[in-house]
SEPANU-889107 format. One record per residue (C-alpha): residue number from 1; x, y, z. Coordinates in nm, 4 decimals. Each point is the difference from the previous one (the first is absolute). Layout:
residues N
<bake pos="NUM" X="X" Y="Y" Z="Z"/>
...
***
This chain:
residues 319
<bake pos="1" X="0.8844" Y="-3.5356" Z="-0.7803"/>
<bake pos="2" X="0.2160" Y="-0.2133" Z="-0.2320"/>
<bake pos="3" X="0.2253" Y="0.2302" Z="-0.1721"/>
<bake pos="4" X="-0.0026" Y="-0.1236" Z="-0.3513"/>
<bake pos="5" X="-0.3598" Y="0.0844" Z="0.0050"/>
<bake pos="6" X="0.0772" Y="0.3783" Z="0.1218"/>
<bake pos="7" X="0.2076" Y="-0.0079" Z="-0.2943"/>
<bake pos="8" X="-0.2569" Y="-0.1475" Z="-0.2538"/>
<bake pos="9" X="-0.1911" Y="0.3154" Z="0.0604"/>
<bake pos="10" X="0.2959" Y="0.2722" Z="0.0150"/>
<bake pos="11" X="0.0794" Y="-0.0796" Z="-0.3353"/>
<bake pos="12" X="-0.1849" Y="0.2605" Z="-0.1280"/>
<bake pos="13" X="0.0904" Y="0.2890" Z="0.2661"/>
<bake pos="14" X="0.1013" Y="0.3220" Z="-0.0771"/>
<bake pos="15" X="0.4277" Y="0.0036" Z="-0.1011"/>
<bake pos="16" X="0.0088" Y="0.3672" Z="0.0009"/>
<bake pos="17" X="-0.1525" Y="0.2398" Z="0.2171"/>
<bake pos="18" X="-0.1758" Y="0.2863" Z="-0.0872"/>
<bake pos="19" X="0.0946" Y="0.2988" Z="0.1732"/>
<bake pos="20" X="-0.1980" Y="0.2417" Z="-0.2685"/>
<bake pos="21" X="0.1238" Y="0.3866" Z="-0.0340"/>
<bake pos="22" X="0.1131" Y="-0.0224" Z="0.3799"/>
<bake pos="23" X="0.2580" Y="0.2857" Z="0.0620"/>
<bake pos="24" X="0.2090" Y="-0.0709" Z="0.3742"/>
<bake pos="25" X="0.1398" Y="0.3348" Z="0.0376"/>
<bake pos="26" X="-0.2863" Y="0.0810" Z="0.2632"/>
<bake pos="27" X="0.0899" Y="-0.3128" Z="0.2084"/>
<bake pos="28" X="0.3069" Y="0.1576" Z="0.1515"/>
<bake pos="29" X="0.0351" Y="0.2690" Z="0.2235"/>
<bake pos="30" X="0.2796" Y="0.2872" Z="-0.1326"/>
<bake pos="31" X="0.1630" Y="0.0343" Z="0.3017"/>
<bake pos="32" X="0.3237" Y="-0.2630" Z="-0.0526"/>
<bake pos="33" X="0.2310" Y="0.2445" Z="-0.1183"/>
<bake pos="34" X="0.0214" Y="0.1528" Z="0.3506"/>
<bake pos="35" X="0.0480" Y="-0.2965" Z="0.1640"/>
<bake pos="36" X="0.2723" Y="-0.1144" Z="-0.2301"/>
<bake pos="37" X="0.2131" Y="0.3045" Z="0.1262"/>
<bake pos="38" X="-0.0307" Y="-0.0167" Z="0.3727"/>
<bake pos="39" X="0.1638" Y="-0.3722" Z="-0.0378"/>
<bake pos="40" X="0.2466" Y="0.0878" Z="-0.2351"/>
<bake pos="41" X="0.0936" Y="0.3130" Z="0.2274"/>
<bake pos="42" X="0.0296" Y="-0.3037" Z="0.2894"/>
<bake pos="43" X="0.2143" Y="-0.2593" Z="-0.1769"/>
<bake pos="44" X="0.2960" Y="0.1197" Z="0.1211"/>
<bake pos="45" X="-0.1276" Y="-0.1210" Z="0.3416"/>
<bake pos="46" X="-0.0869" Y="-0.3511" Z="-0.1847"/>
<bake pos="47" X="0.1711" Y="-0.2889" Z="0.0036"/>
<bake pos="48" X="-0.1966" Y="-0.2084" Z="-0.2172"/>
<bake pos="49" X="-0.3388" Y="-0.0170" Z="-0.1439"/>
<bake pos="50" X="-0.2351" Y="-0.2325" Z="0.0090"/>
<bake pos="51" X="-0.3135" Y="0.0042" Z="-0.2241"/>
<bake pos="52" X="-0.2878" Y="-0.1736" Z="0.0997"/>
<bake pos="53" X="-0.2419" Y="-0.1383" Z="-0.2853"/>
<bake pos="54" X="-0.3022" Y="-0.2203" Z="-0.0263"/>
<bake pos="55" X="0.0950" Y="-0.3790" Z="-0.1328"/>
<bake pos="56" X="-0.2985" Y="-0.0222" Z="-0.1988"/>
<bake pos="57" X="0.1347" Y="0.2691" Z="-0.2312"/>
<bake pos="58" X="0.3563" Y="-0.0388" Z="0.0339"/>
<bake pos="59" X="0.0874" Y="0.2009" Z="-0.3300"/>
<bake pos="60" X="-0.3489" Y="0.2462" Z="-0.0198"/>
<bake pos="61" X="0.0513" Y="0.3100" Z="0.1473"/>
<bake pos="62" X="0.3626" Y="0.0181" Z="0.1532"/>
<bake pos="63" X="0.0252" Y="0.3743" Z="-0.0566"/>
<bake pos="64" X="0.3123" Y="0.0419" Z="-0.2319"/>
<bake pos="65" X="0.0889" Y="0.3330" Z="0.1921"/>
<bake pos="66" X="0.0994" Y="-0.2030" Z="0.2618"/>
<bake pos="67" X="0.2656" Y="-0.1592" Z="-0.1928"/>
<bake pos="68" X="0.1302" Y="0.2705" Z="-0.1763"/>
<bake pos="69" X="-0.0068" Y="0.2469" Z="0.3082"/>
<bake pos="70" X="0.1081" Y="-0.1884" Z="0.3165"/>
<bake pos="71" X="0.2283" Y="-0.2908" Z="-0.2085"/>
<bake pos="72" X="0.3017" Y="0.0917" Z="0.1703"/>
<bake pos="73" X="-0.0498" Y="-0.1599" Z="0.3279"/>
<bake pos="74" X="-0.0083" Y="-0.3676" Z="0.0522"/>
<bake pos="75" X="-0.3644" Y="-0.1234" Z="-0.0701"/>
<bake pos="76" X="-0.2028" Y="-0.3097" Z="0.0872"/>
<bake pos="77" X="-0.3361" Y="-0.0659" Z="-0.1186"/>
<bake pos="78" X="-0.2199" Y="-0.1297" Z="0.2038"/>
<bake pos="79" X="-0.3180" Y="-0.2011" Z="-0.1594"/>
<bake pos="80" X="-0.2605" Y="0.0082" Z="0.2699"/>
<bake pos="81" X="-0.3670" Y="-0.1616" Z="0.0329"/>
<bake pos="82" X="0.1646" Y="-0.3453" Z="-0.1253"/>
<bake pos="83" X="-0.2674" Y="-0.2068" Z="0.1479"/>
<bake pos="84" X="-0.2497" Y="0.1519" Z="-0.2410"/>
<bake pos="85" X="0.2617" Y="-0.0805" Z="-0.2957"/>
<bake pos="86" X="0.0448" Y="-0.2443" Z="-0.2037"/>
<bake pos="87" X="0.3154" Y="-0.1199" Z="0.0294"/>
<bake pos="88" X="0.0336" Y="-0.2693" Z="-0.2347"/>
<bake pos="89" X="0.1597" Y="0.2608" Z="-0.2024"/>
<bake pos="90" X="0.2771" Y="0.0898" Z="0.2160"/>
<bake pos="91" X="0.2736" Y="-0.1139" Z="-0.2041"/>
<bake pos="92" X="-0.0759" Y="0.2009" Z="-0.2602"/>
<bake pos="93" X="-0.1041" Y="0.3396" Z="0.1734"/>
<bake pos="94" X="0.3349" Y="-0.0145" Z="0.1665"/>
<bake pos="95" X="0.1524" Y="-0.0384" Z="-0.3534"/>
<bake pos="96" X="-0.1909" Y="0.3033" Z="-0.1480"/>
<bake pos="97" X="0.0801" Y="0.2128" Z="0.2932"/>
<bake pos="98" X="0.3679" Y="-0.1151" Z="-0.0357"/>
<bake pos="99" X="0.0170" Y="0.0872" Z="-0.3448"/>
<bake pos="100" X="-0.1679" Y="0.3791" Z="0.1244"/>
<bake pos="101" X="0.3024" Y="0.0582" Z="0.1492"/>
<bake pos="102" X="-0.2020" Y="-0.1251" Z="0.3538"/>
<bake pos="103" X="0.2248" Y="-0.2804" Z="0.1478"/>
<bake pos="104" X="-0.0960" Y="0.0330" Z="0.3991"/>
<bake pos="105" X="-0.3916" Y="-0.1408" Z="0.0489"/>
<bake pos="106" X="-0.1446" Y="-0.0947" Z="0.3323"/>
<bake pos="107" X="-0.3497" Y="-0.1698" Z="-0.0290"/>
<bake pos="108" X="-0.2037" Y="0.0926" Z="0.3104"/>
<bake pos="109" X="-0.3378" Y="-0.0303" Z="0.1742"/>
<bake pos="110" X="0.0495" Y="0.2501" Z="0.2286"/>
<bake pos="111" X="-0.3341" Y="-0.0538" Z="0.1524"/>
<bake pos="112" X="0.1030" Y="-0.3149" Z="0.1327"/>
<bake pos="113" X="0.1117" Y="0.0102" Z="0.4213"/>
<bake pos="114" X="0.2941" Y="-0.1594" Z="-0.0814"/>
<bake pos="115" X="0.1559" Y="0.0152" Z="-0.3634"/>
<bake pos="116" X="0.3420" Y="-0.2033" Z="-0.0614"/>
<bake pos="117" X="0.0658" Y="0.2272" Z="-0.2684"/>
<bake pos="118" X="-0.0170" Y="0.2651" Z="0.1331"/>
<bake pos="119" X="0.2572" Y="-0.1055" Z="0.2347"/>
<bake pos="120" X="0.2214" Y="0.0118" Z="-0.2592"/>
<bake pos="121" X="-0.0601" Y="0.3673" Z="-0.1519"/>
<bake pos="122" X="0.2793" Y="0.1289" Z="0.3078"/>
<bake pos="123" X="0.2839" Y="-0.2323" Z="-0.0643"/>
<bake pos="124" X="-0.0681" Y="0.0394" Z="-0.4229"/>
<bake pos="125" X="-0.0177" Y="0.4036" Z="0.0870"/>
<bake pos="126" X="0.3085" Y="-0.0301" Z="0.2065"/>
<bake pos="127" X="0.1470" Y="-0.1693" Z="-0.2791"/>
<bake pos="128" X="-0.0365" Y="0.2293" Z="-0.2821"/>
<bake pos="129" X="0.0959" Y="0.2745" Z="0.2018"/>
<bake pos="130" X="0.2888" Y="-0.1179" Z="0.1454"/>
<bake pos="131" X="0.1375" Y="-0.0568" Z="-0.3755"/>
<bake pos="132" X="-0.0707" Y="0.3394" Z="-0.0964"/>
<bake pos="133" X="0.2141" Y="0.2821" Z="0.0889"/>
<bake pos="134" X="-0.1711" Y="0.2385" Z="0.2605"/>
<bake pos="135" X="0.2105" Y="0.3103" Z="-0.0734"/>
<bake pos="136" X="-0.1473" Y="0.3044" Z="0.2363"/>
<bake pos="137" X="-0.1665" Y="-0.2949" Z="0.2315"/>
<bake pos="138" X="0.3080" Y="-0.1677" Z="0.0686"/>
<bake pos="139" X="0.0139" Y="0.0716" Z="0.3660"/>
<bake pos="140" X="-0.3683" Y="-0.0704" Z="0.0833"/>
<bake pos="141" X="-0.0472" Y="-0.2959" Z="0.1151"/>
<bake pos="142" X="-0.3701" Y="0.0007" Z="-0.0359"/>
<bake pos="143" X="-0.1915" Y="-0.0970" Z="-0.3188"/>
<bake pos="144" X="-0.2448" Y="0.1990" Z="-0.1523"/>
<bake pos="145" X="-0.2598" Y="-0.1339" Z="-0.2610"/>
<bake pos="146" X="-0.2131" Y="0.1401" Z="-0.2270"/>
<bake pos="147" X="-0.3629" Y="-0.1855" Z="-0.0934"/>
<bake pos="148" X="-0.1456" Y="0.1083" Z="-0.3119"/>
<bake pos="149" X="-0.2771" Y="-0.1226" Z="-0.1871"/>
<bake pos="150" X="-0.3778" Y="0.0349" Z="-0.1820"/>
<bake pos="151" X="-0.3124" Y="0.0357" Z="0.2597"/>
<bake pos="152" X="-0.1153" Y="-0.2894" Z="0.1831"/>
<bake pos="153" X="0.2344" Y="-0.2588" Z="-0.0528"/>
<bake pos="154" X="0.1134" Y="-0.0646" Z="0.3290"/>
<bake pos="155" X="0.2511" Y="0.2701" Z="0.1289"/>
<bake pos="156" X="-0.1534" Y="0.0531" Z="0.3847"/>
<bake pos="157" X="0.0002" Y="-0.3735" Z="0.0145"/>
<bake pos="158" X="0.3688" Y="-0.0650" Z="-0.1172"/>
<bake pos="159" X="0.0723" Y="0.2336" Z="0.2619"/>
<bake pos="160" X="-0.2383" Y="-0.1424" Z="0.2311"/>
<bake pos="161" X="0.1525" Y="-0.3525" Z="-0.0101"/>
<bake pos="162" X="0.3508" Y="0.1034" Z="-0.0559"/>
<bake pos="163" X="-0.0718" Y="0.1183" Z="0.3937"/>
<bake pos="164" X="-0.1772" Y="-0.3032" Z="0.1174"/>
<bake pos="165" X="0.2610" Y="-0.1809" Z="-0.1456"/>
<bake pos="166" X="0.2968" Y="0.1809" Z="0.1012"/>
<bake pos="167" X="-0.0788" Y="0.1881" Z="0.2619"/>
<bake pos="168" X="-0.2789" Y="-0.2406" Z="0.1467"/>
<bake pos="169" X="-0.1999" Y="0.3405" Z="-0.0104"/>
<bake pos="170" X="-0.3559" Y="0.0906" Z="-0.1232"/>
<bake pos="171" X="-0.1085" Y="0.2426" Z="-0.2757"/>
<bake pos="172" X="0.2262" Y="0.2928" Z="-0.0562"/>
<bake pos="173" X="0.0496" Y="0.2684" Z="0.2483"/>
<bake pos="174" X="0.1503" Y="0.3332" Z="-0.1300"/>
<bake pos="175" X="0.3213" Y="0.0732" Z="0.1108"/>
<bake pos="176" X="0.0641" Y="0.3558" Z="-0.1772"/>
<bake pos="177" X="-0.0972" Y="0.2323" Z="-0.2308"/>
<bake pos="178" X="0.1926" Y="0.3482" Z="-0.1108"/>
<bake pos="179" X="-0.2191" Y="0.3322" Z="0.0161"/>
<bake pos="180" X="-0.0388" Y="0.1934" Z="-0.3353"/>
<bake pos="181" X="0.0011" Y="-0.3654" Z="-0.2123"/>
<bake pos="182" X="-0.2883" Y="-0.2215" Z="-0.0905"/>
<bake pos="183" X="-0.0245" Y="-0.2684" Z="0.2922"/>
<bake pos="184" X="-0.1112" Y="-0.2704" Z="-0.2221"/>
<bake pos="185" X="0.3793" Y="0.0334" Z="-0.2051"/>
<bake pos="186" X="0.1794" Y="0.0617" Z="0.2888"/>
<bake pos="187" X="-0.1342" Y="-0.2562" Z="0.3478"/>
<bake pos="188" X="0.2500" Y="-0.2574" Z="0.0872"/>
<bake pos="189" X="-0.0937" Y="-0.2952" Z="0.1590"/>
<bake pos="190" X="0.2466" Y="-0.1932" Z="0.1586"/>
<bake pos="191" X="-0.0305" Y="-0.4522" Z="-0.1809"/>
<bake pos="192" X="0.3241" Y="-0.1130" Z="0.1443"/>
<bake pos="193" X="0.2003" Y="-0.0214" Z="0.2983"/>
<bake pos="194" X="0.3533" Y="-0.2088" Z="-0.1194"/>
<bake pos="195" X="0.0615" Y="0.2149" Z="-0.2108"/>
<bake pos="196" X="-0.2002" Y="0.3062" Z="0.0851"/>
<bake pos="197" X="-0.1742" Y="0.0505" Z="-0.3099"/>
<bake pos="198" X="-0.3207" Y="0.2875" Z="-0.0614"/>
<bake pos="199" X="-0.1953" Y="0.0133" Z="-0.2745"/>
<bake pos="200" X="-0.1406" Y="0.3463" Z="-0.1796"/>
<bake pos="201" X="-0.3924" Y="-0.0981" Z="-0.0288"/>
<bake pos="202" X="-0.0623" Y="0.2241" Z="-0.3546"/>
<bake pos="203" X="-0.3498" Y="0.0071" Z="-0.1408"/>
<bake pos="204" X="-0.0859" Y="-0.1868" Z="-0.3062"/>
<bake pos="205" X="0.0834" Y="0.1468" Z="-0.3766"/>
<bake pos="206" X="-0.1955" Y="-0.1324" Z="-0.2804"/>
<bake pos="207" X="0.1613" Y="0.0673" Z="-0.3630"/>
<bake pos="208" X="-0.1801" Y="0.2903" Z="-0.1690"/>
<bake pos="209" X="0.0332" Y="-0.2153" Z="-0.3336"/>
<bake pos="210" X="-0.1831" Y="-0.2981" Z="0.0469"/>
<bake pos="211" X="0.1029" Y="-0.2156" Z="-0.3380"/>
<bake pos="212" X="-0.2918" Y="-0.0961" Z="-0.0470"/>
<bake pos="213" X="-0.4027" Y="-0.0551" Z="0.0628"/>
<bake pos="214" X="0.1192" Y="-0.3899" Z="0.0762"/>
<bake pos="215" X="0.2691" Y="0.1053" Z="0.2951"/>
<bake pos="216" X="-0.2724" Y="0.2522" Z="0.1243"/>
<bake pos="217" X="-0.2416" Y="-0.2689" Z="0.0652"/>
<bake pos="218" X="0.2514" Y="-0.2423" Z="0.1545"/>
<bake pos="219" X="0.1044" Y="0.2985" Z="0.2741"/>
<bake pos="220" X="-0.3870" Y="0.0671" Z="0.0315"/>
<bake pos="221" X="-0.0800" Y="-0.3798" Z="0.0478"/>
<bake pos="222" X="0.2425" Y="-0.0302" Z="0.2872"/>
<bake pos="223" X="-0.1230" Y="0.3078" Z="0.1520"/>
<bake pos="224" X="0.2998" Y="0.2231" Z="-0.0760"/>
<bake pos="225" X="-0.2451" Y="0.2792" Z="-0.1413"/>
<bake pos="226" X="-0.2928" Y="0.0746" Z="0.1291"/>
<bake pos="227" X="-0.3096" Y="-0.2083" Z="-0.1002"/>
<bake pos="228" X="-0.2431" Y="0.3046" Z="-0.0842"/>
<bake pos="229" X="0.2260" Y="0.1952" Z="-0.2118"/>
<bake pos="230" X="-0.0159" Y="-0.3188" Z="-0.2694"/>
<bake pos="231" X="-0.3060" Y="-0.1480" Z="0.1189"/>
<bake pos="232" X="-0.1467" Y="-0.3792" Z="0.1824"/>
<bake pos="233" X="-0.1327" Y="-0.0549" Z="-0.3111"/>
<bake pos="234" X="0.2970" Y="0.0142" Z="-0.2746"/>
<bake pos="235" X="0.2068" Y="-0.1733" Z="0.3089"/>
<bake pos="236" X="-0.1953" Y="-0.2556" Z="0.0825"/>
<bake pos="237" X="-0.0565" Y="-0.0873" Z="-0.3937"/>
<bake pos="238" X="0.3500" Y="-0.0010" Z="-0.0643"/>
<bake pos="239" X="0.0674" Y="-0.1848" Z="0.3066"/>
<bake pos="240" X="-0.2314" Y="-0.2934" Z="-0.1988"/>
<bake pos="241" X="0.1655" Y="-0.0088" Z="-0.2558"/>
<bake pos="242" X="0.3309" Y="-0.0652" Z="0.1542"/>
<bake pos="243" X="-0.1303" Y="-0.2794" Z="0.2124"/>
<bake pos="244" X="-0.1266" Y="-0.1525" Z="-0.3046"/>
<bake pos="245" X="0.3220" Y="0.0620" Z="-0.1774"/>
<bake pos="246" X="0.2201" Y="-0.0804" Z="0.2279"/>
<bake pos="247" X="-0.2478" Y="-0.3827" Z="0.0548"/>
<bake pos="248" X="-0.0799" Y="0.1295" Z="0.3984"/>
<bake pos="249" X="-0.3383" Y="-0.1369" Z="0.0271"/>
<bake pos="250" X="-0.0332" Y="0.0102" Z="0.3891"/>
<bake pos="251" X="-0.3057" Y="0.2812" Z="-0.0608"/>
<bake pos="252" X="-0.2182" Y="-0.2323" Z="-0.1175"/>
<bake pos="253" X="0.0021" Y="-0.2233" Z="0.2731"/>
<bake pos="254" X="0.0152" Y="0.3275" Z="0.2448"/>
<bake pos="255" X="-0.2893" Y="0.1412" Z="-0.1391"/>
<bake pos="256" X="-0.1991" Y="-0.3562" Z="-0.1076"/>
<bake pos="257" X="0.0342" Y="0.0990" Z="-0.3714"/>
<bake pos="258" X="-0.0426" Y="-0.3269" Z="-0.1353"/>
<bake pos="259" X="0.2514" Y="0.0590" Z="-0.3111"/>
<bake pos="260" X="0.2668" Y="0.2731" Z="-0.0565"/>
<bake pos="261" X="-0.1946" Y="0.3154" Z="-0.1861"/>
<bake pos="262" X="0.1565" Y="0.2872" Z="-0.2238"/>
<bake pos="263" X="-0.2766" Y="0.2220" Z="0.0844"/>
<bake pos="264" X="0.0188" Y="0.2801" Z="0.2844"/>
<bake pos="265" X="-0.3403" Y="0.0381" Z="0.0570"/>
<bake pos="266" X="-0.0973" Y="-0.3515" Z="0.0501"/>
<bake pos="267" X="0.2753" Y="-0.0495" Z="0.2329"/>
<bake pos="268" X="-0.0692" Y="0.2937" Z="0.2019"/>
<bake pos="269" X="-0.3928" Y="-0.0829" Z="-0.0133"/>
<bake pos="270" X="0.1076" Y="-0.3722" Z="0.1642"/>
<bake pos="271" X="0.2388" Y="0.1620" Z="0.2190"/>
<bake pos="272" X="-0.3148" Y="0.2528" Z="0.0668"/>
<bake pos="273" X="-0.2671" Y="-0.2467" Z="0.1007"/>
<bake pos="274" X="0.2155" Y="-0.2459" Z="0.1954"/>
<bake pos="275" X="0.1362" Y="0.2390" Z="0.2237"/>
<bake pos="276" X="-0.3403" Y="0.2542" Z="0.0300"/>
<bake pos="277" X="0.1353" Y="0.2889" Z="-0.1489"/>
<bake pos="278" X="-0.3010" Y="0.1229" Z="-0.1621"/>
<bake pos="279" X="-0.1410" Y="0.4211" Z="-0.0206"/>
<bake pos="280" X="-0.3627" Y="0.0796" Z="-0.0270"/>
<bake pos="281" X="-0.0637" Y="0.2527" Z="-0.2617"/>
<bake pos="282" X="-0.3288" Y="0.1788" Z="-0.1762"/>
<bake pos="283" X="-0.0947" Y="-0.1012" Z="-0.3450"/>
<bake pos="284" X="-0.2406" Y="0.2284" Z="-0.1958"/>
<bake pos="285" X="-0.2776" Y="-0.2607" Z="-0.1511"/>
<bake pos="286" X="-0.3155" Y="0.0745" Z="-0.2225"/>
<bake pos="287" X="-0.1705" Y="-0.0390" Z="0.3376"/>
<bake pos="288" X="0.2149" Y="0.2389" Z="0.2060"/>
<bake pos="289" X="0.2947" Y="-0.0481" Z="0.1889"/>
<bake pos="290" X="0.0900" Y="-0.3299" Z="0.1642"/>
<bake pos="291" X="0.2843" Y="-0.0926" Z="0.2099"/>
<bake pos="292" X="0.2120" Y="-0.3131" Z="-0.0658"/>
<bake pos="293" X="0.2993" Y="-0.1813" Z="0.1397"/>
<bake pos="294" X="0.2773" Y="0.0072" Z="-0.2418"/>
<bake pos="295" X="0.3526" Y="-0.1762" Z="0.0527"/>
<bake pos="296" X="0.2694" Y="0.2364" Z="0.1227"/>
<bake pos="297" X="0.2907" Y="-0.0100" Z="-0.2297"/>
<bake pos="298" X="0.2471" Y="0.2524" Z="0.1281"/>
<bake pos="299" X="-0.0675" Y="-0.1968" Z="0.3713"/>
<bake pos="300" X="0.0961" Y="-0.3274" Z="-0.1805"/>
<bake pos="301" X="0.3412" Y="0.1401" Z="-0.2885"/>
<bake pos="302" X="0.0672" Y="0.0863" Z="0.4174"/>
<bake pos="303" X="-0.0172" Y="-0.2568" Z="0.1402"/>
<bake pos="304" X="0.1771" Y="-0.1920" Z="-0.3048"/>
<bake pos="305" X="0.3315" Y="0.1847" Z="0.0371"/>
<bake pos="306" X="-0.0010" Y="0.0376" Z="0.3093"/>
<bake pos="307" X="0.0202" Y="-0.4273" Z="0.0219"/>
<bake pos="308" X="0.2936" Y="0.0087" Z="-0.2541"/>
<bake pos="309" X="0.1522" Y="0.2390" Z="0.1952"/>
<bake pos="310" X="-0.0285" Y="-0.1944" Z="0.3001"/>
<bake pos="311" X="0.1313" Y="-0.3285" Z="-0.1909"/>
<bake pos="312" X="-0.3205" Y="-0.1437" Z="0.0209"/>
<bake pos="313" X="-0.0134" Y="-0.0642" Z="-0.3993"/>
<bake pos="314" X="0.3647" Y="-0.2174" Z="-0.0171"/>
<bake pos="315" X="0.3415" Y="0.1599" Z="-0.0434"/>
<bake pos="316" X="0.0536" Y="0.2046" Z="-0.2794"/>
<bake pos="317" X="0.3038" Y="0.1145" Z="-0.1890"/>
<bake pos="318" X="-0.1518" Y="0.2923" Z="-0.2685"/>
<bake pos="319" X="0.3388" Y="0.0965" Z="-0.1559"/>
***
């Protein structure tokens, strides 16, 4: 598909999204607060922090109380899930983030067998530690990291391939856990040999202050919140319109669209019929009930994000 004709018809696309009376506040469960605590009770076990984040959202929904609570230990941000990113943006991401006050990014696919960056999160770790003073941890020898970040960017696979990579190990095995304290704040799992180095896996904390409707749907399109509790439909919508706004027209070639579309519902109704997803429901006529096939649309807004998710719809960078 040439792409001067893709644009031709985009032209007159949607610029703004409608997100309607939408409130978030349901979207988040109210348990963060808690979880917050038992990892600011531990940092005087940490040695640095490192908060994992999704690079398609590098700015959306980095939970501020992560800043403002564990800031005084070395930190280094790791961007994860940089193969589904666009990275042709780089330069300026890293600029943003440095003007945050975030100066340490790793990009990482952590999914990959082998990743050459992360190969370089121990020596950059080592690094920022090393030029920190350690005060109560002088005479331990062993390092001691915190990960931190929003669900389901990538934490169990950081730590996964920090062990492959370091240890030539497979997926984490637990190496402790204290009675009387949540496990999940408290397991240390062993990444490095030279220098000894664990890492404190900590479950996920989304902000309770999402800033807005916008930021929700980013986290919800990269699976950070669960899909239900916004709903396929709204996702897969808004998902549309940022392919079309961002000029990613690899759906319509996927799904043998002809010509990018606007519309949900005849996207999903293509998607629908090409890949069988159809539901046979009852219809009430003057001449009493009937059955008919009718396209399934949740099936198809499905199978729709899960392909972006997957990186099957081009690299996107939605920040």
């Amino acid at each position: 598909m040439k792409l001067y004709h893709a644009l031709r018809n985009a032209g007159t696309f949607r610029t703004v999204f409608d997100f309607g009376e939408r409130e978030v506040a349901h979207w988040f469960p109210g348990h963060m607060a808690k979880g917050l605590r038992q990892m600011k009770a531990n940092l005087k076990n940490v040695d640095c922090i490192i908060e994992i984040h999704d690079a398609r959202i590098p700015f959306s929904g980095r939970n501020p109380l992560f800043q403002e609570s564990l800031d005084v230990k070395p930190h280094l941000l790791v961007l994860n899930k940089m193969d589904l990113a666009d990275l042709s943006s780089k330069q300026r991401v890293l600029k943003q983030l440095e003007r945050n006050g975030v100066g340490n990014v790793l990009f990482t696919d952590c999914l990959k067998q082998t990743d050459d960056n992360v190969k370089k999160l121990v020596p950059m770790v080592t690094k920022l530690i090393e030029s920190k003073p350690r005060f109560n941890r002088d005479e331990d020898i062993n390092y001691c990291l915190m990960v931190i970040g929003v669900p389901n960017v990538g934490k169990s696979s950081l730590i996964n391939s920090l062990r492959r990579t370091n240890l030539k190990k497979g997926r984490a095995s637990r190496v402790g856990g204290e009675p009387g304290i949540t496990k999940a704040v408290l397991t240390r799992i062993q990444v490095c040999e030279r220098p000894i180095m664990h890492l404190l896996d900590t479950p996920g904390v989304l902000p309770p202050k999402i800033e807005s409707v916008e930021t929700g749907m980013k986290l919800a399109l990269c699976g950070t919140i669960l899909d239900h509790l916004v709903g396929e439909d709204i996702i897969a919508d808004y998902l549309l319109y940022s392919l079309n706004r961002l000029e990613k027209f690899n759906y319509v070639e996927k799904y043998d669209l002809g010509e990018p579309c606007d519309d949900i519902q005849h996207v999903l109704k293509r998607i629908a019929v090409k890949l069988g997803k159809t539901q046979r429901v009852k219809a009430i006529t003057g001449v009493g009930n009937i059955t008919i096939t009718i396209p399934n649309y949740t099936a198809a807004a499905y199978d729709f994000i899960r392909a972006f998710r997957k990186g099957e719809l081009g690299r996107v960078l939605l920040d």
